[in-house]
N, C-alpha and C positions, 0 to 999 in steps of 0.2 A: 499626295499633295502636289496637285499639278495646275500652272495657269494657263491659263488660255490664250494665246499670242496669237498675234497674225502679221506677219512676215512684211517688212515693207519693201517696195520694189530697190530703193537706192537706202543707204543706211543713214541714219536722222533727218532723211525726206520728208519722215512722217510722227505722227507723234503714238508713241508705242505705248501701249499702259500693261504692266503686269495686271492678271486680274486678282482682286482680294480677297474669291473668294477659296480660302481652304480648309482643312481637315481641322482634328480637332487644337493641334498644336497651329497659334497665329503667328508665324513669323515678325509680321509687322508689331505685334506687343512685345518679340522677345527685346532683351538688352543685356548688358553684360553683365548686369545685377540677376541676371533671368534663364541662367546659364547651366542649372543645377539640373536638367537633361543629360546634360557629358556625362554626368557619372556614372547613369545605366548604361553604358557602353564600354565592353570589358578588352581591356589590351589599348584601348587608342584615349592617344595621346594628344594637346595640340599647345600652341607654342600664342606668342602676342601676336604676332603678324598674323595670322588664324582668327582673333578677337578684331583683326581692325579691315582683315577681308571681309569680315562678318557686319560691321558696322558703316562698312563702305556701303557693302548691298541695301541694309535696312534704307541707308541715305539716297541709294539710285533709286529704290520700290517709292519711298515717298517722293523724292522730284519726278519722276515717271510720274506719277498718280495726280500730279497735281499737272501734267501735261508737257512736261518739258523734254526735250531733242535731246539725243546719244552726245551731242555736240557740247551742246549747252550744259548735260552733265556734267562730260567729261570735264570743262574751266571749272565748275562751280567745284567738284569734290578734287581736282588736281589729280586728274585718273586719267589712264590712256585711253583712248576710244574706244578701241578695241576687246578690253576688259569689263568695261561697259556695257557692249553689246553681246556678249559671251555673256553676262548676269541676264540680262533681256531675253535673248534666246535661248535659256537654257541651256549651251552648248559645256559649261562649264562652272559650274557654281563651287563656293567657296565650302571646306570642309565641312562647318558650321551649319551651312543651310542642307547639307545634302544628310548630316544625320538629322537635324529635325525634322527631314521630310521622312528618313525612317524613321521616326519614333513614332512620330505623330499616326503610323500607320498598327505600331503593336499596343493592344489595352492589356489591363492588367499585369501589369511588370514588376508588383510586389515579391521581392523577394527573388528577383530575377536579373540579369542582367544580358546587353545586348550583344552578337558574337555575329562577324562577318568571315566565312570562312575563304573565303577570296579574296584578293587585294592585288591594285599594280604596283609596279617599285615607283609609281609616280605617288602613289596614296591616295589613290581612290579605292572604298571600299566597293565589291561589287555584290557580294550577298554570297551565296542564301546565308540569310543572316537567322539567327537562333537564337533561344533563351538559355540562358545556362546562368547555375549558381554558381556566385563567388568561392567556395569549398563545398564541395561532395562529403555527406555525413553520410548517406545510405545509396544502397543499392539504385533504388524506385529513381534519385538523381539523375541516373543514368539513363535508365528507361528514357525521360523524358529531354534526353536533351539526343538519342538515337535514333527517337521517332520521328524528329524533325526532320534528320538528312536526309538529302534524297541520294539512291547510289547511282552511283556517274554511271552512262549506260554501258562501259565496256566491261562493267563488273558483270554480267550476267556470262559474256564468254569468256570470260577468267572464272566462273564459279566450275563450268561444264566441262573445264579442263581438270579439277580436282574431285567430279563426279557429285558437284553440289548443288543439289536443287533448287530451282526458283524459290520455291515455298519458304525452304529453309532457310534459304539467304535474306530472304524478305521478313520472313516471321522471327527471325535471330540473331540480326544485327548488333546486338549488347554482346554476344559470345565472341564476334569479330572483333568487337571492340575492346573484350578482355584481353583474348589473343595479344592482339596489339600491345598491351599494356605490361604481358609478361615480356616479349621482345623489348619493348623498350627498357627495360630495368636489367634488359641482357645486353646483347650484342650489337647494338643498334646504339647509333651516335644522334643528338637529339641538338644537331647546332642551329647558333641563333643569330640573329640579325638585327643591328639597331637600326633602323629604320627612321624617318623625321620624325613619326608619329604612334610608332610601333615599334613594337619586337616580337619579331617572328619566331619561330624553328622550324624546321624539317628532320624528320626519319634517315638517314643514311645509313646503310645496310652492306658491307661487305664479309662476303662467305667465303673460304678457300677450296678451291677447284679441287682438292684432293677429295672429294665425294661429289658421284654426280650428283646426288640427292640435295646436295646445297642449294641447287639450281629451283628445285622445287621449294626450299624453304624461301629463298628470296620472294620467287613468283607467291607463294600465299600470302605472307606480309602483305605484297603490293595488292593483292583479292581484300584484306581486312584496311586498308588505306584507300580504295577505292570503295567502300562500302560504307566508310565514311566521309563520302562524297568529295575526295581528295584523290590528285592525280599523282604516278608516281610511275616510274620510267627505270628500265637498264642502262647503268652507264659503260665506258671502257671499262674492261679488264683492268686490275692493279694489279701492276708487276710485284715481285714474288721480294721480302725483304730479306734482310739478313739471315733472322732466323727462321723462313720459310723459304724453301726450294719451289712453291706450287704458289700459281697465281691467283688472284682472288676475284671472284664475281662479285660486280657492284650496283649499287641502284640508288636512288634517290624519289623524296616523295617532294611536292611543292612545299614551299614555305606557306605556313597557315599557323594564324593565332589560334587554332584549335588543340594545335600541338603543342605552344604553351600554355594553353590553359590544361591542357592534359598535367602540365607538370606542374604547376603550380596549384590546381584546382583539386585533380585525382590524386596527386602526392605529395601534394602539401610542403611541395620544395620553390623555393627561390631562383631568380632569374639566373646567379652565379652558381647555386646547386648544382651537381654531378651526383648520375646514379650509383656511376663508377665509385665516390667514397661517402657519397652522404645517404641516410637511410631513407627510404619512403615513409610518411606517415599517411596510411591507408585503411586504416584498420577495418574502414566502412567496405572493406572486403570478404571481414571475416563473419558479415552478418548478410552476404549475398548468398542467390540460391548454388546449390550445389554444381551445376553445368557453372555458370562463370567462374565459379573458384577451380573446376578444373580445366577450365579452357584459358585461364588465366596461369597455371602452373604447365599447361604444356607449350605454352608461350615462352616463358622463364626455361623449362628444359629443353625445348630443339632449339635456345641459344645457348644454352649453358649448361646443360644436365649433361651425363656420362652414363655406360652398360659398365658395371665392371662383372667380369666375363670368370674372374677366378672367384669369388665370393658370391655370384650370384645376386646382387645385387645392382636396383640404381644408384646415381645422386644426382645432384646440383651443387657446382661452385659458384661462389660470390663472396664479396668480400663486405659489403654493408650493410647487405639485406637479407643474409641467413638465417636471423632470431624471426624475423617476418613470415620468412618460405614455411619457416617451421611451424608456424601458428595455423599457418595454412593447412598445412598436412596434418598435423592435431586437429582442426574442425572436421578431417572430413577421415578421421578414427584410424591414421595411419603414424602408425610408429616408427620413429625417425631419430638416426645419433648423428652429432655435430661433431665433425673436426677439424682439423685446419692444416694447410700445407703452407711451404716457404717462410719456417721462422713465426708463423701465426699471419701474415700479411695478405693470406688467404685461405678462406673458410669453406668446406663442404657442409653436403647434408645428406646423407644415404639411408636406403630402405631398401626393403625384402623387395624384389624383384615381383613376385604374385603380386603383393598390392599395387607395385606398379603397374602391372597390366592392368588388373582391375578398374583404376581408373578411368582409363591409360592415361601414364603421367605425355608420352609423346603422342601426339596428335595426329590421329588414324589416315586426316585427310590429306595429310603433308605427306608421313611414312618415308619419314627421313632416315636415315639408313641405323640410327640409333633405333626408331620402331621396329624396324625390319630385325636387328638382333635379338630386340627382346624380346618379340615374335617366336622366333625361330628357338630360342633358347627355351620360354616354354611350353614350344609343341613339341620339342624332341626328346630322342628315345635316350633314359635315363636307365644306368645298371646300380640298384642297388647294395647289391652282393659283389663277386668279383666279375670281372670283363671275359670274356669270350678269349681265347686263347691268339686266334688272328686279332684282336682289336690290341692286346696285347704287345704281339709279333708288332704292329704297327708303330703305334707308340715307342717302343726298344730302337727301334731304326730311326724314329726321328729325334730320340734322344743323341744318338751314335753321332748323327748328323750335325749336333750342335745347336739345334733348337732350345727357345724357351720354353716352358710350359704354358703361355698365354699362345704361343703362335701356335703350337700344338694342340691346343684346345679349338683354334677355330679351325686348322684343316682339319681334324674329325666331326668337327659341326657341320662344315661346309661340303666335308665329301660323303658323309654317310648321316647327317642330321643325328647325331648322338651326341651330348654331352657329357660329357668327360669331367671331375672333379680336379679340381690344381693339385688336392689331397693326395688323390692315387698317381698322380703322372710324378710329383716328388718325390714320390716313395720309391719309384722308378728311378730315377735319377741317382735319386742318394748312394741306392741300390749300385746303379752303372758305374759313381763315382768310386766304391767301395774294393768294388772288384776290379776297376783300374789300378785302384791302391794298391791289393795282392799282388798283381802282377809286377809291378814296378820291385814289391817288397822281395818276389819270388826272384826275378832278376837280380837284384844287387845281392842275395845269400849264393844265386850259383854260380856269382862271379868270384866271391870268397872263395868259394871252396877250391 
């Protein structure tokens, strides 16, 4: 929807006429009774002063039209010139007219609604603007509102750092986007912005430096935020708090109504909602294909899953959305017990380690240092029966030394790829404690004597 001006040498020199002819929406017919457009456009907001910029224009198109000077306007509506001529030339139109000129440009909008994933803090919207439903009931939702995006160009050399193919990234943008969707319901802070006309969010993402591999889970978020055509950047360092000694890596993605409609659209939560205590209602998850169910659970575990290393098992902590994880893991034939730490104020969910690779619950291309154990754990060499006499020997000294049984467990993982059960290294122990006992006991009788 665009008119056709032409420029006058000095400004109300000449007599400037917008042209009338446009698309299918006529601005010149709309009015404030005519306004029922706003609605198809999801997250924005507009306020009276919005209805009276909007009626000011309709009133410059018609004195324009009927021949009248930027000047002459200006007295006749009680307008600055300048704002005048800013509607004239296009340089700057009112909220109102700039989305009837989007609308006017998408058909078929039943059942859909309109989403600008760009915006200034001044509140213009900038686009690529998309369709998207009000709530996400199925999978196919998604599809179509993935297909839209386009991926910002630096996603292709952020994919070839995690050995991800053009094709792949191209032809599976929903799996990115599940990704995303597990992080977000993890580790990832999801703050928002009132805005005049909006409310925004963004992704921020802080990992603690105590694993280099954290460094990789940031950078792939930022690969599935850039593939939904959103920008997202490392920030400073956060220094280390109280109860952490180690600094933490930080990132941020831009603010985009995409990211609230994620929340309110994909989980059915409200502007005030927190993942952190309130539950997602998603269910339209557990009727998706089998890849996004687990590219959406290894999302949720390299922010919040755990190896435990003495039972042989994973899990996941969470505190509001563990009855969910679990539904999850039941769709897809994986047997899973809930418990709860800190008084019940926080909930796990654990399984057999094999299923989790099978999956794999953690996400091969990230291979955060939680894959890397579970890797490791099971390709290595497991004793049945009893241990080898030196593995033995080994074990007895690092008991001697005052070790755990869990740190014991990974320096024979780590130095000879063996797995060790917490079973036999206890039995060890008890053992070592026992025969301390003797000794103490044999002391104090030949002190008697």
């Amino acid at each position: 929807m665009k008119w056709k001006l032409k420029k006058p040498n000095k400004r109300g020199s000449k007599n400037i006429k917008m042209d009338n002819k446009v698309s299918s929406l006529d601005i010149q017919e709309l009015s404030q009774d005519k306004l029922e457009f706003l609605n198809k456009f999801w997250g924005i907001s507009w306020r009276d002063k919005d209805i009276q910029k909007f009626k000011g224009y309709l009133n410059t198109k018609r004195l324009n039209g009927s021949g009248k000077k930027i000047r002459e306007i200006s007295k006749l509506l009680n307008l600055p010139e300048g704002t005048i001529s800013k509607w004239i030339y296009r340089t700057n139109l009112p909220l109102i007219v700039r989305l009837a000129e989007v609308y006017s440009k998408f058909e078929n909008l039943r059942g859909y609604n309109l989403l600008s994933l760009n915006s200034t803090r001044g509140g213009l919207f900038t686009g690529p603007w998309i369709k998207v439903s009000n709530k996400i009931n199925r999978y196919e939702d998604i599809l179509q509102v993935t297909s839209q995006i386009p991926l910002l160009p630096d996603t292709y050399k952020k994919a070839e750092k995690f050995s991800v193919s053009k094709n792949f990234l191209e032809n599976n943008k929903d799996l990115f986007f599940a990704y995303l969707l597990g992080i977000m319901i993890g580790d990832a802070g999801k703050h928002g912005f009132k805005r005049s006309n909006r409310f925004i969010r963004r992704i921020s993402l802080k990992l603690s430096k105590k694993y280099e591999s954290n460094k990789r889970l940031g950078e792939f978020v930022g690969l599935c935020v850039n593939a939904l055509g959103m920008k997202y950047s490392q920030c400073r360092d956060v220094p280390p708090s109280k109860k952490n000694k180690f600094y933490f890596y930080s990132w941020n993605s831009q603010s985009s109504l995409l990211i609230s409609w994620i929340m309110e659209a994909c989980f059915g939560l409200g502007i005030k909602d927190r993942t952190s205590y309130n539950p997602i209602k998603a269910e339209w998850i557990l009727n998706s294909p089998k890849k996004f169910k687990v590219w959406f659970l290894q999302g949720v575990a390299d922010s919040d899953g755990y190896i435990d290393i003495n039972t042989f098992q994973a899990g996941i902590v969470s505190k509001p959305n563990i009855r969910f994880i679990q539904k999850v893991l039941d769709s897809l034939n994986i047997d899973s017990k809930r418990g709860y730490l800190h008084k019940g104020s926080l909930f796990f969910i654990r399984f057999n380690l094999r299923d989790a690779y099978k999956l794999p619950i953690f996400n091969p291309y990230v291979k955060l240092y939680r894959y890397n154990l579970m890797e490791k754990l099971i390709n290595s060499e497991k004793f049945n029966s009893h241990w080898p006499k030196w593995l033995g020997d080994e074990v007895d000294n690092y008991i001697r030394e005052g070790f755990s049984s869990t740190k014991i467990m990974h320096l024979i993982l780590n130095k000879y790829n063996i797995a060790v059960r917490a079973g036999g290294i206890g039995k060890r122990i008890r053992k070592f404690k026992m025969a301390k006992e003797r000794k103490v006991i044999l002391g104090i009788e030949s002190t008697a004597l």
